[in-house]
Backbone as CSV, one residue per row, in Angstrom:
resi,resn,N_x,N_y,N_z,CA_x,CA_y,CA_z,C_x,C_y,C_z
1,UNK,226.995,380.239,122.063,227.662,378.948,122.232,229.038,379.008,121.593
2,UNK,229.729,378.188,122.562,231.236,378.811,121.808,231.367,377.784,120.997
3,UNK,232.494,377.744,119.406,233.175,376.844,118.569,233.589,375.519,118.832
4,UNK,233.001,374.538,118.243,233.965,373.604,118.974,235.501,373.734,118.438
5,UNK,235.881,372.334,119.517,237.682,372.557,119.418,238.049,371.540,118.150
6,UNK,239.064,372.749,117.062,239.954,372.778,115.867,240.598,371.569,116.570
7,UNK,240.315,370.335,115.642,241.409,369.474,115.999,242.646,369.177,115.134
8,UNK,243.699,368.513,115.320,244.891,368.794,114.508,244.650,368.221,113.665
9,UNK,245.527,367.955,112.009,245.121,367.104,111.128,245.948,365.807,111.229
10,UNK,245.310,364.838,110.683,246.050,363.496,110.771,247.669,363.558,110.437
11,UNK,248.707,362.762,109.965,249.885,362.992,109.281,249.447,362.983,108.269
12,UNK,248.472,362.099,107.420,248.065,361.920,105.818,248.093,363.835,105.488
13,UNK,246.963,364.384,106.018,246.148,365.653,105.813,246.948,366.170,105.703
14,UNK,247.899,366.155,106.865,248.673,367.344,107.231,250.044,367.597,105.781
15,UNK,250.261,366.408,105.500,251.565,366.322,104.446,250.544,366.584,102.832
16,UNK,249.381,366.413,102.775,248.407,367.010,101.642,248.427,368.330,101.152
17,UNK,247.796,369.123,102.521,247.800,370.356,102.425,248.648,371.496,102.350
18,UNK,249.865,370.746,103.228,251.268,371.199,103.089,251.437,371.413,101.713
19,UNK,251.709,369.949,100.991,252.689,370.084,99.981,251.192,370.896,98.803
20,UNK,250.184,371.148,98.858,249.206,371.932,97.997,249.381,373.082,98.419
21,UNK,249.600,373.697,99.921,250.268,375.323,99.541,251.965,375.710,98.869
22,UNK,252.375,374.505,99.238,253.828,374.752,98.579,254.092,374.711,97.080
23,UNK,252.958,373.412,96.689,252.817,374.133,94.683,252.364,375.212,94.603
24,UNK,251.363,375.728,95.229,250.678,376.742,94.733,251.373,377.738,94.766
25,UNK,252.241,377.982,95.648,253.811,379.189,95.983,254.606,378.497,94.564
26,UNK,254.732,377.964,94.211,256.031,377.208,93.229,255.000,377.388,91.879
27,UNK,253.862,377.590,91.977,252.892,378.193,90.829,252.109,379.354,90.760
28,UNK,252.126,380.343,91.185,251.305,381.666,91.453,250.305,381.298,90.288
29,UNK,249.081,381.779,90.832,247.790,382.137,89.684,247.357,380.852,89.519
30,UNK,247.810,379.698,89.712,247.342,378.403,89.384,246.341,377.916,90.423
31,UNK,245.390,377.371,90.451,243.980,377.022,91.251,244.540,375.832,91.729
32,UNK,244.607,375.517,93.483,245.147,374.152,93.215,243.189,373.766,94.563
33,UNK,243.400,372.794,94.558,242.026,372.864,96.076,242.622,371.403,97.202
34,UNK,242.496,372.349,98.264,242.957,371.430,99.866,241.581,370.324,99.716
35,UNK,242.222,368.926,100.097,241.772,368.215,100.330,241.120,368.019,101.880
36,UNK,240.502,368.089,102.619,239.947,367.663,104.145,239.119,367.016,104.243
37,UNK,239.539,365.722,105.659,238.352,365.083,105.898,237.064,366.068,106.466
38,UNK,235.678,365.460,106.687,234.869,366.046,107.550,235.183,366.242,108.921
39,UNK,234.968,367.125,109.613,235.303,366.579,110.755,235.842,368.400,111.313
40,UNK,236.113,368.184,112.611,236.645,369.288,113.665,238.141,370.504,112.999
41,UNK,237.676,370.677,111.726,239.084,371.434,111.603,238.795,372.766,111.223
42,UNK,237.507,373.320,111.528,237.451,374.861,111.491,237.267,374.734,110.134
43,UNK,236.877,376.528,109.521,236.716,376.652,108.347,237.938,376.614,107.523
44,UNK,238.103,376.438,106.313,238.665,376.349,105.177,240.354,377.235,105.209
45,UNK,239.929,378.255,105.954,241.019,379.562,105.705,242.113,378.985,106.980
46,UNK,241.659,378.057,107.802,242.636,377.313,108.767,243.023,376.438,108.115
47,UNK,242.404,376.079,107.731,243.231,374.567,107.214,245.050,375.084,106.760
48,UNK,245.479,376.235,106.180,246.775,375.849,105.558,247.553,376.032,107.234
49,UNK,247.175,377.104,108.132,247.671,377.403,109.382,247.955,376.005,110.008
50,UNK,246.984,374.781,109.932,247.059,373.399,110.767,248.403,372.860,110.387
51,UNK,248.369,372.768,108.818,249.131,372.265,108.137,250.859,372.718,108.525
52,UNK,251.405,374.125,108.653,251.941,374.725,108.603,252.623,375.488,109.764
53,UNK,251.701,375.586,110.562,252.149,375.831,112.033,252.561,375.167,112.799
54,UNK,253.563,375.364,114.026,254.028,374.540,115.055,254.507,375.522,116.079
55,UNK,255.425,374.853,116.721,255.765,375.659,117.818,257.106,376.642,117.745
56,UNK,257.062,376.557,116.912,258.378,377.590,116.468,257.672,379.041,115.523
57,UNK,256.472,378.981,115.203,255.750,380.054,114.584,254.887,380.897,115.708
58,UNK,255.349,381.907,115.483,254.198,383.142,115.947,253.048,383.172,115.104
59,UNK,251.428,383.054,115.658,250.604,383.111,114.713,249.826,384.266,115.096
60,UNK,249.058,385.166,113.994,247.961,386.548,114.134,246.789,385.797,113.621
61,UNK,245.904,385.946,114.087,244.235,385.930,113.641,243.410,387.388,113.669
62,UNK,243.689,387.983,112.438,242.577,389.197,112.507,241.606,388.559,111.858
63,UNK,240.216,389.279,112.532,238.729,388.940,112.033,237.504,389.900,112.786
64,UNK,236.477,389.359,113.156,235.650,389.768,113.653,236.308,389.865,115.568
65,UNK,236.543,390.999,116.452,237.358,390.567,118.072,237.099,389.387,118.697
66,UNK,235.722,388.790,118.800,235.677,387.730,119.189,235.489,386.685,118.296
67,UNK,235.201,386.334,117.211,235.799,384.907,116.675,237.168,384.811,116.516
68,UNK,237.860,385.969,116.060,238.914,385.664,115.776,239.987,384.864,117.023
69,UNK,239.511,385.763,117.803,240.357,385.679,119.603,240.125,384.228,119.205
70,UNK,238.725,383.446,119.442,238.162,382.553,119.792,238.752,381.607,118.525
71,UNK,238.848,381.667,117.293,239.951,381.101,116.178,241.469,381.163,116.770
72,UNK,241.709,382.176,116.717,243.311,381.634,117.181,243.563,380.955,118.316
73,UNK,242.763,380.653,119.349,243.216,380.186,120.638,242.683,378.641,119.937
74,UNK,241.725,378.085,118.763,241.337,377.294,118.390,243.059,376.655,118.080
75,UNK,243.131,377.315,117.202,244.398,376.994,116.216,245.841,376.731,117.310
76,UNK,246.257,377.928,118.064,247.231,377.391,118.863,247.195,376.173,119.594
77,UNK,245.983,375.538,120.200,245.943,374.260,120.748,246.185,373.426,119.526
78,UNK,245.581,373.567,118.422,245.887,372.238,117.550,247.382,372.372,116.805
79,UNK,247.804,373.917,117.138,249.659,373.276,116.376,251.031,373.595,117.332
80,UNK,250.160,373.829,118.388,251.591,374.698,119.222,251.792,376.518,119.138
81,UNK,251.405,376.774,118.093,251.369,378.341,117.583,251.720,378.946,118.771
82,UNK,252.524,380.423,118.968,252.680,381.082,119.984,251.358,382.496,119.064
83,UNK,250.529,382.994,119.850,249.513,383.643,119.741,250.224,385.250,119.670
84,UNK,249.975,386.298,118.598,249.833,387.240,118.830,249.153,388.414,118.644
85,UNK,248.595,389.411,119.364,247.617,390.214,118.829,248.132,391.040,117.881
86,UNK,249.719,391.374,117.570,249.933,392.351,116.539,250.675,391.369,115.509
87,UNK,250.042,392.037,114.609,250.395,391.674,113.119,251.431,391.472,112.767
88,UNK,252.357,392.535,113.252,253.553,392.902,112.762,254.961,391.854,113.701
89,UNK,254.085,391.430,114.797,254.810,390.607,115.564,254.863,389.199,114.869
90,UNK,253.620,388.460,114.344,253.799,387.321,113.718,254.295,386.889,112.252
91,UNK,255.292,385.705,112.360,255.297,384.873,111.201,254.629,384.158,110.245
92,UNK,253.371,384.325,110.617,251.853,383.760,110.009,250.603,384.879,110.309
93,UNK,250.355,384.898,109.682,248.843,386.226,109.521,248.025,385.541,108.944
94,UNK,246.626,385.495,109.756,245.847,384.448,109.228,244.045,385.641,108.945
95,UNK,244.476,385.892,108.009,243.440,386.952,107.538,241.847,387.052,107.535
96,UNK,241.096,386.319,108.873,239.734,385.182,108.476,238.713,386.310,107.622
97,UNK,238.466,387.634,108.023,237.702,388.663,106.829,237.979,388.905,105.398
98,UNK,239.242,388.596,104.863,239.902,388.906,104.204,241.539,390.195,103.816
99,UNK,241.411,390.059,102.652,242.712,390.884,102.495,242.519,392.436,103.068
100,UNK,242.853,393.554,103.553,242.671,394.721,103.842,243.832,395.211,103.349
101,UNK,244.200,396.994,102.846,245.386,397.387,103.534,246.048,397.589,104.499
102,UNK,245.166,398.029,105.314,245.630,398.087,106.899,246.318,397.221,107.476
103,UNK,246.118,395.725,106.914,246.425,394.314,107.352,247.544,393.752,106.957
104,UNK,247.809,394.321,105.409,249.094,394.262,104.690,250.149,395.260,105.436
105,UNK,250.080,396.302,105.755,250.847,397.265,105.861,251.408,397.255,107.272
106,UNK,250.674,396.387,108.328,250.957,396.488,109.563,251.546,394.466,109.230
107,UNK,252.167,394.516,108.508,252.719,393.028,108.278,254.122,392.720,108.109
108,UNK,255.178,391.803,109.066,256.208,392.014,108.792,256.622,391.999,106.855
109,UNK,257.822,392.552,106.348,258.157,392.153,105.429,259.634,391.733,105.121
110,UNK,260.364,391.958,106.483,261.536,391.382,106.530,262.398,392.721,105.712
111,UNK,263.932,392.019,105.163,265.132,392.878,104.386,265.575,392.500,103.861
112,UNK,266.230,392.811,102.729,266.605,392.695,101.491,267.814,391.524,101.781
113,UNK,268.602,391.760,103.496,269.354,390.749,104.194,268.744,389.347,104.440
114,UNK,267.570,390.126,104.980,267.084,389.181,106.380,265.452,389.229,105.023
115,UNK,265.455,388.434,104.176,263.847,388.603,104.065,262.646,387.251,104.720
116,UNK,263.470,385.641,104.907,262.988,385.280,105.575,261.942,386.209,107.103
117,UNK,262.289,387.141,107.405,261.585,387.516,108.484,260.094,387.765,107.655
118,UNK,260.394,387.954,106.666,258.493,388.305,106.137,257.339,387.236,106.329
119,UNK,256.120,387.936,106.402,255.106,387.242,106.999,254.594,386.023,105.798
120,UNK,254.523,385.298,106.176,253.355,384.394,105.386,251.799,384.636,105.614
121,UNK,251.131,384.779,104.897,249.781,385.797,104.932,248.354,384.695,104.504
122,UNK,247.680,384.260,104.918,246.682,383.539,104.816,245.083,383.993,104.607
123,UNK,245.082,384.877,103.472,243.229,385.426,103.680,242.552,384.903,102.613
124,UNK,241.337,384.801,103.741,239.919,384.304,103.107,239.759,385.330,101.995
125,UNK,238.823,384.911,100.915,238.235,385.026,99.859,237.279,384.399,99.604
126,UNK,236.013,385.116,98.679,234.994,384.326,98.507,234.723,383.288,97.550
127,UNK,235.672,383.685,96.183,235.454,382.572,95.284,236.949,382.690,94.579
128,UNK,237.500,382.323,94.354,238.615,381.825,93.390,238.355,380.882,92.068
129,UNK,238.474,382.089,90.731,238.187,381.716,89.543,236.968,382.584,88.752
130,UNK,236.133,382.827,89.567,234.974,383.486,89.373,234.709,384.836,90.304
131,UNK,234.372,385.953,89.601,233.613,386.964,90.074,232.192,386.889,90.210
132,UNK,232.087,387.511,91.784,230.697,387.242,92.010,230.078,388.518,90.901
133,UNK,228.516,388.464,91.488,227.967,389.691,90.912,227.843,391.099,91.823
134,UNK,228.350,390.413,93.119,227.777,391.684,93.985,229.114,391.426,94.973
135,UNK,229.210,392.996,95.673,230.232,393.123,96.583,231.364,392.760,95.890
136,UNK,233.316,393.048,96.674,234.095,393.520,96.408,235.168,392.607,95.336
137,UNK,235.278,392.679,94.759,236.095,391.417,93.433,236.983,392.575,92.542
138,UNK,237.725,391.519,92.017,239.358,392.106,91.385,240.072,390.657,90.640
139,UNK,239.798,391.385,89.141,241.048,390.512,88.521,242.507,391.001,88.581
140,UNK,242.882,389.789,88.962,244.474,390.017,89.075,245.573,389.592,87.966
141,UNK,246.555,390.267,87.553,247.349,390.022,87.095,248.948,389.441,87.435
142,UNK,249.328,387.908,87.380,250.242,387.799,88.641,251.069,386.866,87.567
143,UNK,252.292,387.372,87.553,253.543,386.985,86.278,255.256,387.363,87.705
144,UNK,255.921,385.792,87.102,256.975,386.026,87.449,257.429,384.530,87.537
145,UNK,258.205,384.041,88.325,258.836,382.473,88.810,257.765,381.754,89.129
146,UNK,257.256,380.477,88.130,256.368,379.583,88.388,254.760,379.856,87.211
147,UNK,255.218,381.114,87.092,254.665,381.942,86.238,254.810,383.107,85.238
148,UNK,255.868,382.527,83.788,256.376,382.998,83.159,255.508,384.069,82.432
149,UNK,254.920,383.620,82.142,253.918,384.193,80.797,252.474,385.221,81.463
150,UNK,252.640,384.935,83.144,251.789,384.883,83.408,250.439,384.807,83.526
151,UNK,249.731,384.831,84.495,248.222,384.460,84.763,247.366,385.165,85.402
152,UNK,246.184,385.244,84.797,244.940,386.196,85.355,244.159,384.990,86.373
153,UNK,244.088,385.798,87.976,243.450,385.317,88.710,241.733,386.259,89.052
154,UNK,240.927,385.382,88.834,239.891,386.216,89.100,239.036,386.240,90.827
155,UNK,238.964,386.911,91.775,238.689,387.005,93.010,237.689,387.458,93.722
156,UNK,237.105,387.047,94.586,235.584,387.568,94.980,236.155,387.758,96.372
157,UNK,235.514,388.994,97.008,235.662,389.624,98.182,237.525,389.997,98.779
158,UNK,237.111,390.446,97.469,238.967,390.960,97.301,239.066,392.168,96.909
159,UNK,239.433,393.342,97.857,239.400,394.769,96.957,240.822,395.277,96.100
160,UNK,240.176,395.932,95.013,241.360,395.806,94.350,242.703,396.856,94.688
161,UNK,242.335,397.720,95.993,243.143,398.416,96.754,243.931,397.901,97.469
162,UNK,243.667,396.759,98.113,244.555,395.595,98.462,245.400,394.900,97.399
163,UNK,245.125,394.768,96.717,246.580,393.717,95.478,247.054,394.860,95.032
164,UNK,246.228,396.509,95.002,247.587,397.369,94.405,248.827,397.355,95.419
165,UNK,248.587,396.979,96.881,249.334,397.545,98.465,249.823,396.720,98.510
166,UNK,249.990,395.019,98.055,250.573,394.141,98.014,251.504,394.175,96.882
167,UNK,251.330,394.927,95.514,252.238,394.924,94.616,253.125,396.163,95.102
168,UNK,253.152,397.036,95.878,253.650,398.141,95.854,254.731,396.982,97.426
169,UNK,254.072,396.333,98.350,254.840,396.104,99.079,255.811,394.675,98.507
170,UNK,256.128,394.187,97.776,256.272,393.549,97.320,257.169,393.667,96.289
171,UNK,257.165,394.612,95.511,258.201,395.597,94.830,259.640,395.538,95.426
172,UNK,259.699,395.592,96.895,261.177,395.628,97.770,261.468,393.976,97.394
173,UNK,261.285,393.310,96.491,261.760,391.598,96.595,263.280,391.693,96.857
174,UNK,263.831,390.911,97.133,263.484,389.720,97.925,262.751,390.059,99.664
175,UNK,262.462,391.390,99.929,261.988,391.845,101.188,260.262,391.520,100.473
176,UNK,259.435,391.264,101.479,257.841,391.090,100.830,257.332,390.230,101.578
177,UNK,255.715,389.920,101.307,254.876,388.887,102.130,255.097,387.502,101.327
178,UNK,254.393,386.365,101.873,253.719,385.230,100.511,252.144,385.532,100.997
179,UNK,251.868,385.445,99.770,250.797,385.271,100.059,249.485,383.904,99.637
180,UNK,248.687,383.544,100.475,247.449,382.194,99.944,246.603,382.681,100.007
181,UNK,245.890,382.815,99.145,243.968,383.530,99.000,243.256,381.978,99.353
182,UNK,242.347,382.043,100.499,241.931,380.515,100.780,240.380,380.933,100.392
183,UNK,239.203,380.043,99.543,237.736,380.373,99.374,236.916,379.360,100.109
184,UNK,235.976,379.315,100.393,235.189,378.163,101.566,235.224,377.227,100.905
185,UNK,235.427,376.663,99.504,235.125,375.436,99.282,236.736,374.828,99.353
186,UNK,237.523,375.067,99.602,238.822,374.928,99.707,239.579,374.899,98.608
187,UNK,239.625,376.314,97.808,240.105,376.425,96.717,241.296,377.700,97.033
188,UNK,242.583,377.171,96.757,243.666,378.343,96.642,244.014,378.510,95.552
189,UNK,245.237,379.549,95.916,245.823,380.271,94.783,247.051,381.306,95.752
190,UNK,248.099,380.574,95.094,249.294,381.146,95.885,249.769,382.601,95.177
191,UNK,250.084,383.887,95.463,250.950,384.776,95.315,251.930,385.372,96.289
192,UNK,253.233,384.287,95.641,254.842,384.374,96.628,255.425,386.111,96.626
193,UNK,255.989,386.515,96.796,256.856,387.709,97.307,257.441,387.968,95.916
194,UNK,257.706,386.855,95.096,258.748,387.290,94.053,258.013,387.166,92.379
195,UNK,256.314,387.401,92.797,255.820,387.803,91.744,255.499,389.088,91.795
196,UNK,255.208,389.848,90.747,254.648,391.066,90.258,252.827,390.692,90.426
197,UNK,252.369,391.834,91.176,250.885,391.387,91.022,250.243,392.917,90.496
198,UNK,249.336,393.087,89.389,248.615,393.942,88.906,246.870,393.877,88.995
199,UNK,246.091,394.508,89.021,244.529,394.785,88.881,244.610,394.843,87.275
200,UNK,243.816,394.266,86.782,243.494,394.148,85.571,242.170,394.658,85.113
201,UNK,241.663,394.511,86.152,240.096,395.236,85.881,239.260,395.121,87.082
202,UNK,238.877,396.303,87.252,238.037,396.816,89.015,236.704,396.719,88.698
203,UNK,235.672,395.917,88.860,234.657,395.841,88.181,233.565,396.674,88.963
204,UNK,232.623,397.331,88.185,231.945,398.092,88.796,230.869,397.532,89.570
């Protein structure tokens, strides 16, 4: 049975969630959580895409071949999104498995000229704040603008081979991704382009 249809968010929602990924970029490491009504808006890791997308954005959905297909064609009806299958083609990367390298690396990152061209990056995660006990988790270390002193983020279904590939791509600042770690209960945590991000501890 197929998904039902992602409907758009109200104006209230939509100016909520907005301005909660835009602190969370203006705060790296800080926990902020999306507010949503019940109702037709897909899981959790869409919600910032509703918010954020329109018709002037190229959007990617990697995931499982057919939900994802079946997610992004969700999502382009509810914001306008122009759909693409490569990564490297879109302005939005909407990560529904989570972070990979493969996923980072095939991601625009723009130029040191031109870094607006870099992707804005959207992946699921399982818990934000807490390490599970089982399967892939990584504390992070994420210091810079918004985050002086910086802050330890702790992450579930996050490998920690991924935040080394994000600090290494990311290194070229002002060229780099942003990135939003989204968890099912609708809990983020922004890391922008112009922080430093470290593994602090790979837990066994």
């Amino acid at each position: 049975m197929s998904e039902p249809t992602v409907l758009p968010f109200d104006g209230d929602t939509a100016r909520d969630v907005f301005r909660a990924v835009l602190d969370a970029f203006a705060n790296p490491g800080r926990i902020r959580h999306l507010s949503c009504p019940t109702g037709s808006h897909g899981p959790a890791v869409a919600w910032p895409v509703l918010a954020l997308a329109d018709l002037e954005v190229t959007l990617a959905v990697v995931g499982e071949p057919t939900e994802s297909a079946d997610l992004g064609a969700r999502l382009s009806r509810a914001t306008g999104a122009r759909l693409t299958p490569a990564i490297g083609d879109a302005d939005m990367v909407l990560l529904a498995n989570g972070l990979t390298v493969d996923a980072l690396t095939s991601c625009r990152v723009g130029t040191a000229d031109a870094p607006e061209h870099g992707a804005r990056v959207i992946a699921a995660c399982s818990t934000i704040g807490s390490l599970p006990a089982h399967g892939s988790r990584a504390s992070v270390w994420v210091a810079g603008p918004g985050a002086a002193h910086g802050r330890r983020i702790d992450l579930g279904g996050v490998e920690p081979a991924a935040i080394e590939e994000l600090g290494r791509i990311n290194a070229a600042y002002p060229a780099g991704v942003d990135l939003v770690f989204v968890a099912p209960d609708g809990s983020i945590v922004g890391v922008p382009r112009s922080c430093r991000v470290d593994v602090v501890a790979e837990v066994a």
